[in-house]
Backbone as JSON Lines, residues from 0, in Angstrom:
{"i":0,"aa":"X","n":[-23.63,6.5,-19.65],"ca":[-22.87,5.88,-18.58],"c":[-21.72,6.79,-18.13]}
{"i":1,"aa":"X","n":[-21.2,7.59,-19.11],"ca":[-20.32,8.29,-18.91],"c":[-20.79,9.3,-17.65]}
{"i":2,"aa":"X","n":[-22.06,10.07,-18.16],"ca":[-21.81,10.97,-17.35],"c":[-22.75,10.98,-15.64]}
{"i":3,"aa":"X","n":[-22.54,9.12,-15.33],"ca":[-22.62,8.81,-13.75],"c":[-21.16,9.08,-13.15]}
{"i":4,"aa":"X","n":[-20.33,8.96,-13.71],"ca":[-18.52,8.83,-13.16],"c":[-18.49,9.95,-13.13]}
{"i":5,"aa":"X","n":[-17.7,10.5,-11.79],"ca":[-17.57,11.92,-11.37],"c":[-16.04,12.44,-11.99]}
{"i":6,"aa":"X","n":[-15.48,12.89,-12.78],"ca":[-15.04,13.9,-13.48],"c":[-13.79,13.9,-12.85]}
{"i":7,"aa":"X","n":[-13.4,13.84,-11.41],"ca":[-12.3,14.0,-10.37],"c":[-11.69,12.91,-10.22]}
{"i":8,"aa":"X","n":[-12.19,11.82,-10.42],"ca":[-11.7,10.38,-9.82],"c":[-10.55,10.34,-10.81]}
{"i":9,"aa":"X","n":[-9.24,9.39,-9.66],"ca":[-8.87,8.96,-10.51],"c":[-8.82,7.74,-11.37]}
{"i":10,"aa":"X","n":[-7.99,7.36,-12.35],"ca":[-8.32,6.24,-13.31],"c":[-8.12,4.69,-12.52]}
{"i":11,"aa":"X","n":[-8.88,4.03,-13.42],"ca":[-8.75,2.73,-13.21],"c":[-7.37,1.98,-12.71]}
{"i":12,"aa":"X","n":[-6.52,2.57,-13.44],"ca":[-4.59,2.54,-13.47],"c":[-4.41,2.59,-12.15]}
{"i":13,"aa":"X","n":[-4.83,3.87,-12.1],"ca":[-4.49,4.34,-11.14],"c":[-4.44,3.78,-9.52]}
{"i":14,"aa":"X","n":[-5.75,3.0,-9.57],"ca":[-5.96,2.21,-8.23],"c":[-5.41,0.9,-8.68]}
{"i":15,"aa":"X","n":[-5.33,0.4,-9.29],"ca":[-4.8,-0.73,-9.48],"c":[-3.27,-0.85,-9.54]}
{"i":16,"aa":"X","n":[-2.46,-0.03,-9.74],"ca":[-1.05,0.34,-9.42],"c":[-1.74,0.5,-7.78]}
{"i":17,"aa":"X","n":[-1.59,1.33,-7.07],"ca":[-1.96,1.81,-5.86],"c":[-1.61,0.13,-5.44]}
{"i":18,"aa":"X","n":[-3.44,-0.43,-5.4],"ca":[-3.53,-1.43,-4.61],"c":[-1.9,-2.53,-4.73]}
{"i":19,"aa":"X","n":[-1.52,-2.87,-5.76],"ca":[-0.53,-3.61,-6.33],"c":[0.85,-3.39,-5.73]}
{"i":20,"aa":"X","n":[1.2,-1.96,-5.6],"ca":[1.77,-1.24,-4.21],"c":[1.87,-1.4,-3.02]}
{"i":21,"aa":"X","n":[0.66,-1.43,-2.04],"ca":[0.57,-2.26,-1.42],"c":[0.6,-3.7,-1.33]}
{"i":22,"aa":"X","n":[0.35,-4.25,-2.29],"ca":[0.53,-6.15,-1.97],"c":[2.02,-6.05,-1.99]}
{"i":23,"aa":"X","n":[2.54,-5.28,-2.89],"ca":[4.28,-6.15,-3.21],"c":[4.82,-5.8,-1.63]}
{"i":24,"aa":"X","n":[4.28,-4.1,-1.21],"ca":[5.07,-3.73,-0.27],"c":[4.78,-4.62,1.1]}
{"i":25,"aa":"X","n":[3.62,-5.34,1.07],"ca":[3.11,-5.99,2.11],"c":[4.16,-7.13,2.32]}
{"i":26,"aa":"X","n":[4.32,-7.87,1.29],"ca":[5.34,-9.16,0.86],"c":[6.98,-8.78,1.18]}
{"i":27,"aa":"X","n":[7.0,-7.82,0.67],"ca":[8.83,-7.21,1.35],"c":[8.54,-7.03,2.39]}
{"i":28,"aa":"X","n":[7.65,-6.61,3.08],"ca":[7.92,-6.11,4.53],"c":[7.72,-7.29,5.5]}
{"i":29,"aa":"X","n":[6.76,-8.23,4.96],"ca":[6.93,-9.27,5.63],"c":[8.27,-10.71,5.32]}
{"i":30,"aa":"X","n":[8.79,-10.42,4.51],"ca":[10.02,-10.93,4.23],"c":[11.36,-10.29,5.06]}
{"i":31,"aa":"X","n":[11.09,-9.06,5.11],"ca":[11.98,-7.76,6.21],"c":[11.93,-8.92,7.34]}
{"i":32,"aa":"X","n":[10.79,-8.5,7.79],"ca":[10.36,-8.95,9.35],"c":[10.74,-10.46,9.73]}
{"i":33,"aa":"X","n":[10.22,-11.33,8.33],"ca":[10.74,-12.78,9.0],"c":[12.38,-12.86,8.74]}
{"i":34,"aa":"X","n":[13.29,-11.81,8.14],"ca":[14.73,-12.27,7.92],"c":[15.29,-11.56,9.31]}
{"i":35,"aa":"X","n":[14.62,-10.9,9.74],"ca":[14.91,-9.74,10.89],"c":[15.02,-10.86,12.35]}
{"i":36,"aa":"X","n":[13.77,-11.34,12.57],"ca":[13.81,-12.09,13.71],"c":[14.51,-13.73,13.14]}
{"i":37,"aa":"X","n":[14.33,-14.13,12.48],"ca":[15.15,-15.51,12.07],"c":[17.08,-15.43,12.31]}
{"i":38,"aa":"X","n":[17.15,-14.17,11.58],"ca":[18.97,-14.45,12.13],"c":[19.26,-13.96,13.79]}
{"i":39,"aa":"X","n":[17.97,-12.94,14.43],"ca":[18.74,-12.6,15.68],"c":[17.74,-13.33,16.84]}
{"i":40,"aa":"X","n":[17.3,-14.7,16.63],"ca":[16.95,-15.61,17.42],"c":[17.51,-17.25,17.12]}
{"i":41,"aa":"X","n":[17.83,-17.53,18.54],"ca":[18.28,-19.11,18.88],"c":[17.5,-20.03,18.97]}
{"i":42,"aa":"X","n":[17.49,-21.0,18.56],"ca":[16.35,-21.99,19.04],"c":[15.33,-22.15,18.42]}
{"i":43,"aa":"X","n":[14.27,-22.84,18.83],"ca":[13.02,-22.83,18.2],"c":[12.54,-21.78,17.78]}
{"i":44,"aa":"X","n":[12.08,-21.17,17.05],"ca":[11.88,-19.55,17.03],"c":[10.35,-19.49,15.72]}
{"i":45,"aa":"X","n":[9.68,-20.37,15.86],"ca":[8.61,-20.36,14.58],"c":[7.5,-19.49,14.58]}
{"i":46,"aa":"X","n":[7.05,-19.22,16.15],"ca":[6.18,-18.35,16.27],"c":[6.59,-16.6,16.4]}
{"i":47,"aa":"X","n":[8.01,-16.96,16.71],"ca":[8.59,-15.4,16.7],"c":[9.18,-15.21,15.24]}
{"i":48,"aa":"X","n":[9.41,-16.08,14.46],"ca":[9.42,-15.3,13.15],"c":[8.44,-15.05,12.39]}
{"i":49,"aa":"X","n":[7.15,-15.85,13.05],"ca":[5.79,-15.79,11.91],"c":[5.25,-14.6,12.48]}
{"i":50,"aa":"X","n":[5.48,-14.08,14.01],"ca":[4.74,-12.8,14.49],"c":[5.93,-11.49,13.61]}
{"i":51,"aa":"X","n":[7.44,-11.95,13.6],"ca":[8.06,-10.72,12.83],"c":[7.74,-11.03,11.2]}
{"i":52,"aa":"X","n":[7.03,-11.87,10.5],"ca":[6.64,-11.44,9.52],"c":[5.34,-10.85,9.25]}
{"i":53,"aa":"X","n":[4.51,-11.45,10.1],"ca":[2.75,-10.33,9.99],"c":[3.55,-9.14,10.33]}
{"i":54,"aa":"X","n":[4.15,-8.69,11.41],"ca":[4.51,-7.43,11.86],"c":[4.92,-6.58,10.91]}
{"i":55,"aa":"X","n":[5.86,-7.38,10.23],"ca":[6.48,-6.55,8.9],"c":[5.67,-6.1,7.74]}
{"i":56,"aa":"X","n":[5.04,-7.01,7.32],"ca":[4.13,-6.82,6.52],"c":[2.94,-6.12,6.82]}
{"i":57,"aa":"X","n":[2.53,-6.15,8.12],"ca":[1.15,-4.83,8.13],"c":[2.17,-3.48,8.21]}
{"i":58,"aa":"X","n":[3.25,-3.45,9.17],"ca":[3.7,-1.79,8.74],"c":[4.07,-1.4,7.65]}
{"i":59,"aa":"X","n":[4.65,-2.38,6.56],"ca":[5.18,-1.9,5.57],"c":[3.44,-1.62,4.91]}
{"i":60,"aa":"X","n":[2.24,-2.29,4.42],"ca":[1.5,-2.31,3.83],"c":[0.69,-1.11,4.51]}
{"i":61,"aa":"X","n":[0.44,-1.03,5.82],"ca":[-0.06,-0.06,5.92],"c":[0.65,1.54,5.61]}
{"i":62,"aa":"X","n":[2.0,1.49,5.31],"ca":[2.93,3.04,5.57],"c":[2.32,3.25,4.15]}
{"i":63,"aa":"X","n":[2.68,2.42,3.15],"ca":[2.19,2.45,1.65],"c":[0.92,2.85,1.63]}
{"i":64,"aa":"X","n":[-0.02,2.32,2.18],"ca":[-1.32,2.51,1.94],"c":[-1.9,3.64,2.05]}
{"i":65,"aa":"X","n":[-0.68,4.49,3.29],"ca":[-1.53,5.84,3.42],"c":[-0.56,6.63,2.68]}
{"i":66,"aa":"X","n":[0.34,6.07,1.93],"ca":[1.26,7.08,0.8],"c":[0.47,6.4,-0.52]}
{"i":67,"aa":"X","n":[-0.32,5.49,-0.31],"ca":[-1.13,5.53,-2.03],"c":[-2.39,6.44,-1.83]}
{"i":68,"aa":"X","n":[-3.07,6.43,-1.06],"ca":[-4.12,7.48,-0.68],"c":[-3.77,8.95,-0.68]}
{"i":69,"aa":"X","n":[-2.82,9.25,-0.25],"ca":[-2.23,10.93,-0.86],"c":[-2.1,11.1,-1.77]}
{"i":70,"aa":"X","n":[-1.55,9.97,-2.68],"ca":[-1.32,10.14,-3.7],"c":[-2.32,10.27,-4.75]}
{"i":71,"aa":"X","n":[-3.47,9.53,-4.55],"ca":[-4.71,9.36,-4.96],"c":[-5.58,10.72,-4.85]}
{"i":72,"aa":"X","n":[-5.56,10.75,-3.68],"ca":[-6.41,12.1,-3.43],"c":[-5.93,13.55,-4.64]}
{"i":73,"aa":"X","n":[-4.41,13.57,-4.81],"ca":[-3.84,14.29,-5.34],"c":[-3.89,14.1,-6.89]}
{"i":74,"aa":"X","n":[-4.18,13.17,-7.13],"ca":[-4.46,12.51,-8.39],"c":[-5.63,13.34,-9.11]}
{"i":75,"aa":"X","n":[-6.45,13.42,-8.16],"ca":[-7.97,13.81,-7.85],"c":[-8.01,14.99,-7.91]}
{"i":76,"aa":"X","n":[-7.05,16.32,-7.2],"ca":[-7.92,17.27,-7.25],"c":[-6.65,17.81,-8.81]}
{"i":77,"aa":"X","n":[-5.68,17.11,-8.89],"ca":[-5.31,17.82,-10.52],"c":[-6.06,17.34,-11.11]}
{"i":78,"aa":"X","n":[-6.87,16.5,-11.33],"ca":[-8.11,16.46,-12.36],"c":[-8.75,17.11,-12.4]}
{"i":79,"aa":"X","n":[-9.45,17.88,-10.92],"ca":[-10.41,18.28,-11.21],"c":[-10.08,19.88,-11.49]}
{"i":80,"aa":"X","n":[-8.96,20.11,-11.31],"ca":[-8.17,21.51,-11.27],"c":[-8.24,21.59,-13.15]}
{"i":81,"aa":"X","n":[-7.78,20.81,-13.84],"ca":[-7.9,20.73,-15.2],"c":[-9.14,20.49,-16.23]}
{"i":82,"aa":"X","n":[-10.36,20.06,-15.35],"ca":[-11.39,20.59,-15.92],"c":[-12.44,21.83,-15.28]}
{"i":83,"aa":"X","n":[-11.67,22.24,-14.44],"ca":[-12.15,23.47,-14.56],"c":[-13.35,23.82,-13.08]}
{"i":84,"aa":"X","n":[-13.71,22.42,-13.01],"ca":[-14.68,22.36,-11.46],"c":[-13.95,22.68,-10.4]}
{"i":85,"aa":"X","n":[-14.36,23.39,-9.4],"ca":[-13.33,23.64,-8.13],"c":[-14.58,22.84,-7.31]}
């Protein structure tokens, strides 16, 4: 079984931190976004704070997502730099 898993990847940890990264950062950013539009709107405001919290939360989750993927990738080729495969 071992030797189907390609040698470069990184660990199990590894994506699972990653992904976990993204959820928390998804949750702050959409907490950003709904505290952002809630204090600088008057009035009824339910659909403009629920659009500034998706808002918040996909930029924050997506900025992460493509800083866990660099990071990943990089993960990847010092592995494979340390066993020796180029």
């Amino acid at each position: 079984m071992d030797e189907q898993i390609p040698r470069g990847i990184p660990s199990r940890t590894g994506y699972l931190l990653a992904f976990l990264a993204v959820v928390v950062s998804g949750l702050f950013g959409g907490t950003i976004g709904y505290g952002l539009v809630d204090i600088s709107c008057e009035g009824d405001c339910g659909l403009a704070t629920l659009a500034g919290a998706l808002v918040g939360a996909s930029v924050a989750a997506v900025g992460v997502g493509i800083i866990a993927v660099l990071v990943l990738r990089a993960m990847s080729e010092w592995k494979r730099k340390e066993s020796g495969s180029l």
